[in-house]
ZADO-344880 format. One line per 4 residues: number of its first residue (from 1); for each residue x, y, z of N, C-alpha, C. Coordinates in pm, 1 decimal, decimal comma. Layout:
<pts>
NUM) X Y Z X Y Z X Y Z ~ ...
</pts>
This chain:
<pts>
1) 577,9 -490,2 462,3 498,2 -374,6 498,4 351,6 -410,4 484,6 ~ 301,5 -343,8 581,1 172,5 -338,4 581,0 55,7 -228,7 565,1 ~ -35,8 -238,1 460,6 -112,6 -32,5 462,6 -265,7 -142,3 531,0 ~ -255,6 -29,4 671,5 -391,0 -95,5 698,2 -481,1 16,2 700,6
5) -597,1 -46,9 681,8 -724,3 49,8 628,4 -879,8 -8,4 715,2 ~ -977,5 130,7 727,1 -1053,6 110,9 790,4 -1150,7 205,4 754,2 ~ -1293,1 152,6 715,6 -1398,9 272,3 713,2 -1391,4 409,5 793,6 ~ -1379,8 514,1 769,2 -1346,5 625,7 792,8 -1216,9 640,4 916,0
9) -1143,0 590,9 845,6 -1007,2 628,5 959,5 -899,4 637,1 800,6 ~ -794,9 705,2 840,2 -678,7 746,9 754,0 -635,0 581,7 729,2 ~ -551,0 568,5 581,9 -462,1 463,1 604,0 -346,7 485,5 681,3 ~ -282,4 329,2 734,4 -188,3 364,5 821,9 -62,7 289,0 797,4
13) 46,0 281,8 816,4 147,8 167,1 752,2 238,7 99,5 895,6 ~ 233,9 -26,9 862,3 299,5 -121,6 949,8 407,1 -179,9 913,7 ~ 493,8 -262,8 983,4 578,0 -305,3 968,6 671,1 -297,9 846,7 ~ 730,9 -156,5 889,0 800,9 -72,3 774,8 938,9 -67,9 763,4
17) 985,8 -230,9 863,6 1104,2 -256,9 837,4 1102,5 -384,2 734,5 ~ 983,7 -482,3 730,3 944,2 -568,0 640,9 952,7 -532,7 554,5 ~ 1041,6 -492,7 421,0 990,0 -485,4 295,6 1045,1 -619,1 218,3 ~ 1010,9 -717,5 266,5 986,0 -874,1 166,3 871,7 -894,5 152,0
21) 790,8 -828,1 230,6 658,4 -840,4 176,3 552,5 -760,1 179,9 ~ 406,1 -726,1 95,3 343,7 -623,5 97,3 188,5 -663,8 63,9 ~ 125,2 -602,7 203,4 -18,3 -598,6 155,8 -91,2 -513,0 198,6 ~ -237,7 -489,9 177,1 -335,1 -395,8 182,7 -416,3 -494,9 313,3
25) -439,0 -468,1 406,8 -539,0 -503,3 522,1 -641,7 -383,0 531,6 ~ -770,2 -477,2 486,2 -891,1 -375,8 531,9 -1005,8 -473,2 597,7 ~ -1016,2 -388,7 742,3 -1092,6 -409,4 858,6 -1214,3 -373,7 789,3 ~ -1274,1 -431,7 703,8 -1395,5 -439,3 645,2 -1446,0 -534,7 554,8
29) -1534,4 -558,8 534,6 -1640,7 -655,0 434,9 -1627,2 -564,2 318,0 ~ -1590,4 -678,2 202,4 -1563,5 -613,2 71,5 -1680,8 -525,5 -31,2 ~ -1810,3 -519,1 61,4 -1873,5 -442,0 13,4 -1852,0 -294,7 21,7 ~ -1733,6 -290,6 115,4 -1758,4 -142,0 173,0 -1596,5 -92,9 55,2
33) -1594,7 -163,1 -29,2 -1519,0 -100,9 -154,3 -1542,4 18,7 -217,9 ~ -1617,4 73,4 -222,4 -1642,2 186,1 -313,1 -1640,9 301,5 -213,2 ~ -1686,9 277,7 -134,0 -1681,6 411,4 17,0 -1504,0 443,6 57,0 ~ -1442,4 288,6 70,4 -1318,0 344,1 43,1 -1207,8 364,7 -26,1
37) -1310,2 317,2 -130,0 -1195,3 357,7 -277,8 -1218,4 537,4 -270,4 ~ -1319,2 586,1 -234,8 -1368,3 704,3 -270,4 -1264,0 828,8 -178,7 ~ -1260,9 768,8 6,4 -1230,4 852,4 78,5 -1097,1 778,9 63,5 ~ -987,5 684,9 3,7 -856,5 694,6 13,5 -780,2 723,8 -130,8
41) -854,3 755,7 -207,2 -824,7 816,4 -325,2 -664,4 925,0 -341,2 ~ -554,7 914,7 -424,8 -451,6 951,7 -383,5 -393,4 870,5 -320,9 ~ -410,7 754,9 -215,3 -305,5 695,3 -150,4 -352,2 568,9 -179,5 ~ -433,6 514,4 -242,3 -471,1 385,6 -274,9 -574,4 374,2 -377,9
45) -537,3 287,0 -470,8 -633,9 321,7 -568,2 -679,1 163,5 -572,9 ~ -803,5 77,7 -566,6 -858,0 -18,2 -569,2 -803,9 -90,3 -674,6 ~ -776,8 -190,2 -738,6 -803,1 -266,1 -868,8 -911,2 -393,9 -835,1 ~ -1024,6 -355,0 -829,1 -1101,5 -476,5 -783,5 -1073,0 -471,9 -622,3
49) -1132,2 -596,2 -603,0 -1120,9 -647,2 -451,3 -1008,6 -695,9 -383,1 ~ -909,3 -761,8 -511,0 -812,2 -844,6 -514,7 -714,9 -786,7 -488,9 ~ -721,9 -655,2 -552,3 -546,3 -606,5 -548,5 -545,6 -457,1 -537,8 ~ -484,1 -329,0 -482,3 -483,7 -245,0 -498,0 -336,1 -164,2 -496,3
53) -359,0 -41,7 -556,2 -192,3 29,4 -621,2 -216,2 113,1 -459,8 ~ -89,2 110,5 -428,7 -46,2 198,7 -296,4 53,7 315,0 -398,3 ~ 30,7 429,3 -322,4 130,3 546,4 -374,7 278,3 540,3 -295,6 ~ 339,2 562,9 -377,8 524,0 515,2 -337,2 538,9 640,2 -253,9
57) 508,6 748,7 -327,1 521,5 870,4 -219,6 432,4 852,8 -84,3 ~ 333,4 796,7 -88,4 297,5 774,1 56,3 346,1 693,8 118,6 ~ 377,7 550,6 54,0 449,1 475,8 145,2 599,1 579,7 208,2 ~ 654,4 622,2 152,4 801,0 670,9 183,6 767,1 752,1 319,0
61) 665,6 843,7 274,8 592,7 981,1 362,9 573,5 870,2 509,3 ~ 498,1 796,2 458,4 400,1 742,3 575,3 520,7 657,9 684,8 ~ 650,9 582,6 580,4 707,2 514,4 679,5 794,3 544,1 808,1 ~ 774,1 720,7 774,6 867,7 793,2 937,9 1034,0 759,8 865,1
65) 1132,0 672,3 769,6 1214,9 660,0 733,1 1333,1 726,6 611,2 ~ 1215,3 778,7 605,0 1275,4 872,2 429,2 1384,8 919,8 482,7 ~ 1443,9 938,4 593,1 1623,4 1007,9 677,6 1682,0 927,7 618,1 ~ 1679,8 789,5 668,0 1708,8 677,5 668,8 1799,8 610,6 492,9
69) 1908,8 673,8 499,6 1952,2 618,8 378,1 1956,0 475,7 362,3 ~ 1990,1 356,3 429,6 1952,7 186,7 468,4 1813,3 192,6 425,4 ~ 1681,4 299,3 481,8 1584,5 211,4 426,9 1552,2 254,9 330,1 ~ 1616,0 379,2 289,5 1573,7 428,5 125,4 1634,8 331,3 14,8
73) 1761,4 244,6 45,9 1831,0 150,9 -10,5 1716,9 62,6 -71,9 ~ 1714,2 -35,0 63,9 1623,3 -128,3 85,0 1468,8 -114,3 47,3 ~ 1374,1 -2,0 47,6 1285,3 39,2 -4,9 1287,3 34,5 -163,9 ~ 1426,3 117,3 -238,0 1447,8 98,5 -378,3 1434,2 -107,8 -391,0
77) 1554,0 -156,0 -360,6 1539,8 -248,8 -356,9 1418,6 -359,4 -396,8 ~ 1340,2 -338,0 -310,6 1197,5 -385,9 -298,0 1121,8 -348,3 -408,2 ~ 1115,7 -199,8 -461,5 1007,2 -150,3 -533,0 1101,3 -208,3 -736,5 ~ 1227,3 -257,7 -685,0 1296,1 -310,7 -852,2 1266,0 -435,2 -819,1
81) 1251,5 -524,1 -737,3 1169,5 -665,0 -736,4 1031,6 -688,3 -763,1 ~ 975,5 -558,8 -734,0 862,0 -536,9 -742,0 807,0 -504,7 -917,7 ~ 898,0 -410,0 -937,4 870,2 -422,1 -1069,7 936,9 -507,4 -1184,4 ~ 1014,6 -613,0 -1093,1 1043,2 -714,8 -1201,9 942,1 -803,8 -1209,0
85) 808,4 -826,9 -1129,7 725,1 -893,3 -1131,2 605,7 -851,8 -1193,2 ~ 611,7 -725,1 -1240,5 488,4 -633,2 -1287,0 407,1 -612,1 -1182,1 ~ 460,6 -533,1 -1059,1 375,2 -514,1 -946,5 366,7 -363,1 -920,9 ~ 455,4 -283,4 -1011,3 448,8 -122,6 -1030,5 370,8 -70,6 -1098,9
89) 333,1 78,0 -1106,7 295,8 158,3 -1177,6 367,6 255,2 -1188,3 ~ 376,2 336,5 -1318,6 424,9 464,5 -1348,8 401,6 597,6 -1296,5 ~ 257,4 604,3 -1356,9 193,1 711,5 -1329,4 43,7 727,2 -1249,1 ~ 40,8 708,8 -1127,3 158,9 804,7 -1066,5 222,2 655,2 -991,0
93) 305,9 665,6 -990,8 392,8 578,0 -904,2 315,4 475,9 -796,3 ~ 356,5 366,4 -814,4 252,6 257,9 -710,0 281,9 134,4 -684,4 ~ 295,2 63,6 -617,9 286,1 -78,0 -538,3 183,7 -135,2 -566,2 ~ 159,0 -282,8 -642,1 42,9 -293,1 -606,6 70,5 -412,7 -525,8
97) -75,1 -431,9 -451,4 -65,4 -483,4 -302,7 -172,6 -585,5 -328,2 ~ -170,2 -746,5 -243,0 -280,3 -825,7 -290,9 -354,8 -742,1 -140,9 ~ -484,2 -752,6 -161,2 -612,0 -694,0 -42,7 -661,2 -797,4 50,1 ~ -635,0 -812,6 124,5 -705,4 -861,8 288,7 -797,3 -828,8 369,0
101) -919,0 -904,4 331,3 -1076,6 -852,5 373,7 -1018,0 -940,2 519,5 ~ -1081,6 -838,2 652,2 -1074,5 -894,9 764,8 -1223,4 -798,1 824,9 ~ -1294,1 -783,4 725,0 -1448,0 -754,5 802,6 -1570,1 -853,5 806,1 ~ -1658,7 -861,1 881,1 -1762,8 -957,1 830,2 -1781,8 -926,6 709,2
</pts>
């Protein structure tokens, strides 16, 4: 899966049959961190530049699949690999994702 992100546009999620792998893509220069730590607040929370927590309830919301008992499987799946690596959060619930600067 993919949460891609962009100075004033919503995040959006990609390839939401992929869950072997997970990252944060932002169509921006890592200065513009704080503008969108600010306006994606609730669905992504920054840790630095490097890495940021995605909300599990948004991923689920966002992937159009939550019907989908196979990808609710496979979604669990992912998020207990995930936290066998220390890549979860509790509260509130989260993914964390390595970040992909693709701006000047």
């Amino acid at each position: 899966m993919e949460v891609h992100v962009a100075p004033g546009q919503a995040a959006r999620l990609t390839e939401v049959e992929d869950l072997r792998r997970f990252s944060v893509i932002v169509a921006a220069a890592p200065d513009a961190l704080p503008a969108l730590a600010e306006a994606l607040r609730g669905v992504i929370d920054f840790q630095g530049a490097e890495h940021a927590w995605v909300s599990v309830d948004w991923l689920i919301e966002a992937s159009g699949r939550s019907g989908s008992a196979t990808w609710r499987k496979d979604f669990a799946a992912m998020t207990a690999y995930a936290e066998s690596k220390g890549w979860t959060r509790a509260e509130p619930a989260a993914l964390r994702g390595h970040v992909v600067w693709q701006g000047g």
